[in-house]
Structures are given as C-alpha cells and as structure tokens.
C-alpha positions as semicolon CSV with decimal commas, in nm:
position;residue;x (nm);y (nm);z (nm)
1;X;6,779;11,033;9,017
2;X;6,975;10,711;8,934
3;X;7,158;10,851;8,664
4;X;7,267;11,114;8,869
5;X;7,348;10,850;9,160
6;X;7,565;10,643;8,847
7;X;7,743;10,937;8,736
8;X;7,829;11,054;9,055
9;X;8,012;10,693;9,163
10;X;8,152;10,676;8,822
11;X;8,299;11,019;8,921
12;X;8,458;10,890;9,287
13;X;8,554;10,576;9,163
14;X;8,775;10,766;8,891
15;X;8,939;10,972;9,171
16;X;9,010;10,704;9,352
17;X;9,252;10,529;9,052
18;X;9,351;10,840;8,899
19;X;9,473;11,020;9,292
20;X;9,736;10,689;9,333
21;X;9,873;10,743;8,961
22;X;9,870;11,127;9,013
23;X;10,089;11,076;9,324
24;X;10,280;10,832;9,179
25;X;10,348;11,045;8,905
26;X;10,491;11,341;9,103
27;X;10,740;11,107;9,320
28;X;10,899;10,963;9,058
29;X;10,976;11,304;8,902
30;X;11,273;11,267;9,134
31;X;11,605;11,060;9,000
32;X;11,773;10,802;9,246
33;X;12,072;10,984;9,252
34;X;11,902;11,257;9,470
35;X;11,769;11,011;9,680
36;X;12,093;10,838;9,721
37;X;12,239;11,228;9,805
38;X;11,989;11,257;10,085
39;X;12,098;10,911;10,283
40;X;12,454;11,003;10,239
41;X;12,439;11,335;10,437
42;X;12,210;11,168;10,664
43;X;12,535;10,869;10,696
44;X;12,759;11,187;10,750
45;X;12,505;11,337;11,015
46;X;12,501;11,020;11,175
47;X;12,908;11,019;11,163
48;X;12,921;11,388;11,352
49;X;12,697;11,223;11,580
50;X;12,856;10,931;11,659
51;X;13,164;11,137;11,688
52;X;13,009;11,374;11,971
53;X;12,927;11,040;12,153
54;X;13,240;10,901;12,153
55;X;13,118;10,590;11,970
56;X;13,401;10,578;11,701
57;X;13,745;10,729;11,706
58;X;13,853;11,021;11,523
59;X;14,072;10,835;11,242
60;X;13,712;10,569;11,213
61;X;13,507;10,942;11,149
62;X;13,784;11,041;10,889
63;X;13,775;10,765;10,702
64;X;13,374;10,679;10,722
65;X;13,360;11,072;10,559
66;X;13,587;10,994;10,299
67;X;13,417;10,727;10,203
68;X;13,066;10,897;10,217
69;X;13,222;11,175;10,041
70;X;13,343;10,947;9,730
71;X;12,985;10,805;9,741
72;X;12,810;11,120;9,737
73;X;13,060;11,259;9,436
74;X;12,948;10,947;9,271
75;X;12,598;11,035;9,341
76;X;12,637;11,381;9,202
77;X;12,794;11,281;8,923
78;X;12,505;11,070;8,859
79;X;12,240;11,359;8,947
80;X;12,419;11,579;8,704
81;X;12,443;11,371;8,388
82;X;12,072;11,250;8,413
83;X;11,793;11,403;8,196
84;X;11,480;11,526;8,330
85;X;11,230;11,261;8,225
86;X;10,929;11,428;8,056
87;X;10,617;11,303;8,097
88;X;10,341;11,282;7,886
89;X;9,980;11,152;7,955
90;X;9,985;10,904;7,706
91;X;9,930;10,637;8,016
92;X;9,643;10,814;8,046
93;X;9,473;10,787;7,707
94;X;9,392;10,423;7,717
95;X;9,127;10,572;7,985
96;X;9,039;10,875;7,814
97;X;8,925;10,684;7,489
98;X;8,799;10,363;7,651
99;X;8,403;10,488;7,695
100;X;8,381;10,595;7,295
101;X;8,587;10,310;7,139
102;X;8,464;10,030;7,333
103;X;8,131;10,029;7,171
104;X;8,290;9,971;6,836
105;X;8,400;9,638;6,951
C-alpha cells in the first residue's frame, strides 16, 4: 500500500511541473511579431472608436492610421521573414534519464 501511495504522488507531483512547461511550451509557439499585429488592430479599433466619439479630429485619425499602418507593415514584415522554431524535447531529457543515471553517481 505505500508503494502504491509513493508512486501515485510521484505521479501528481510530475504533472504538476511538467503541465506549466507543457503550457509554456505551446504559447511561445507564437512569434512577437503576431503579437505585436494583434495590439496594432486593436490601436486602429480604438482609433474608429475614438473617431465615432468625437474624441480626435479627422486629420488626428488619419494620421494615428498611418502610423499604425507603417507599424503593422513593419510587423508583417517581421512575421513573414521569421522561421517556425521547432521544438524538440531535449529540455525534457534531463528528466527522463535522471531516475537511471543518478544511481551511477
């Protein structure tokens, strides 16, 4: 009964690191370019907006979605030319191999 108990927190306690890295893992799939896309049509929503509200003139919206626009060219640029990172579990070997090679020490 305890070594079922053991194995069984061994078991949670590895879920509990590895879910972080796992998550970690698929949100940094992502470049910063495409994050950088998404706050610049949220800065041009927010223009429209402003707009409808009479908060800024016309010529102020013009130029603010010039300027947006240049950044998110920039941004797409960016996007465009990067290379999907792949990744491989080798972060993940170190913990794979640790419970047969750490006897030998």
């Amino acid at each position: 009964m305890f070594w079922i108990i053991c194995a069984a927190l061994t078991a949670a306690v590895g879920l509990a690191i590895m879910a972080p890295l796992m998550r970690a893992r698929a949100t940094a799939a992502q470049p910063a370019a495409a994050f950088d896309l998404r706050v610049y049509r949220d800065q041009l929503r927010e223009v429209d907006r402003d707009l409808e509200r009479g908060v800024i003139s016309a010529e102020d919206a013009a130029r603010l979605r010039t300027e947006i626009g240049r950044k998110v060219l920039e941004a797409d640029r960016r996007l465009s030319q990067a290379a999907p990172e792949e990744r491989t579990g080798a972060a993940f070997w170190p913990l794979a191999c640790w419970p047969c090679c750490s006897w030998r020490r």
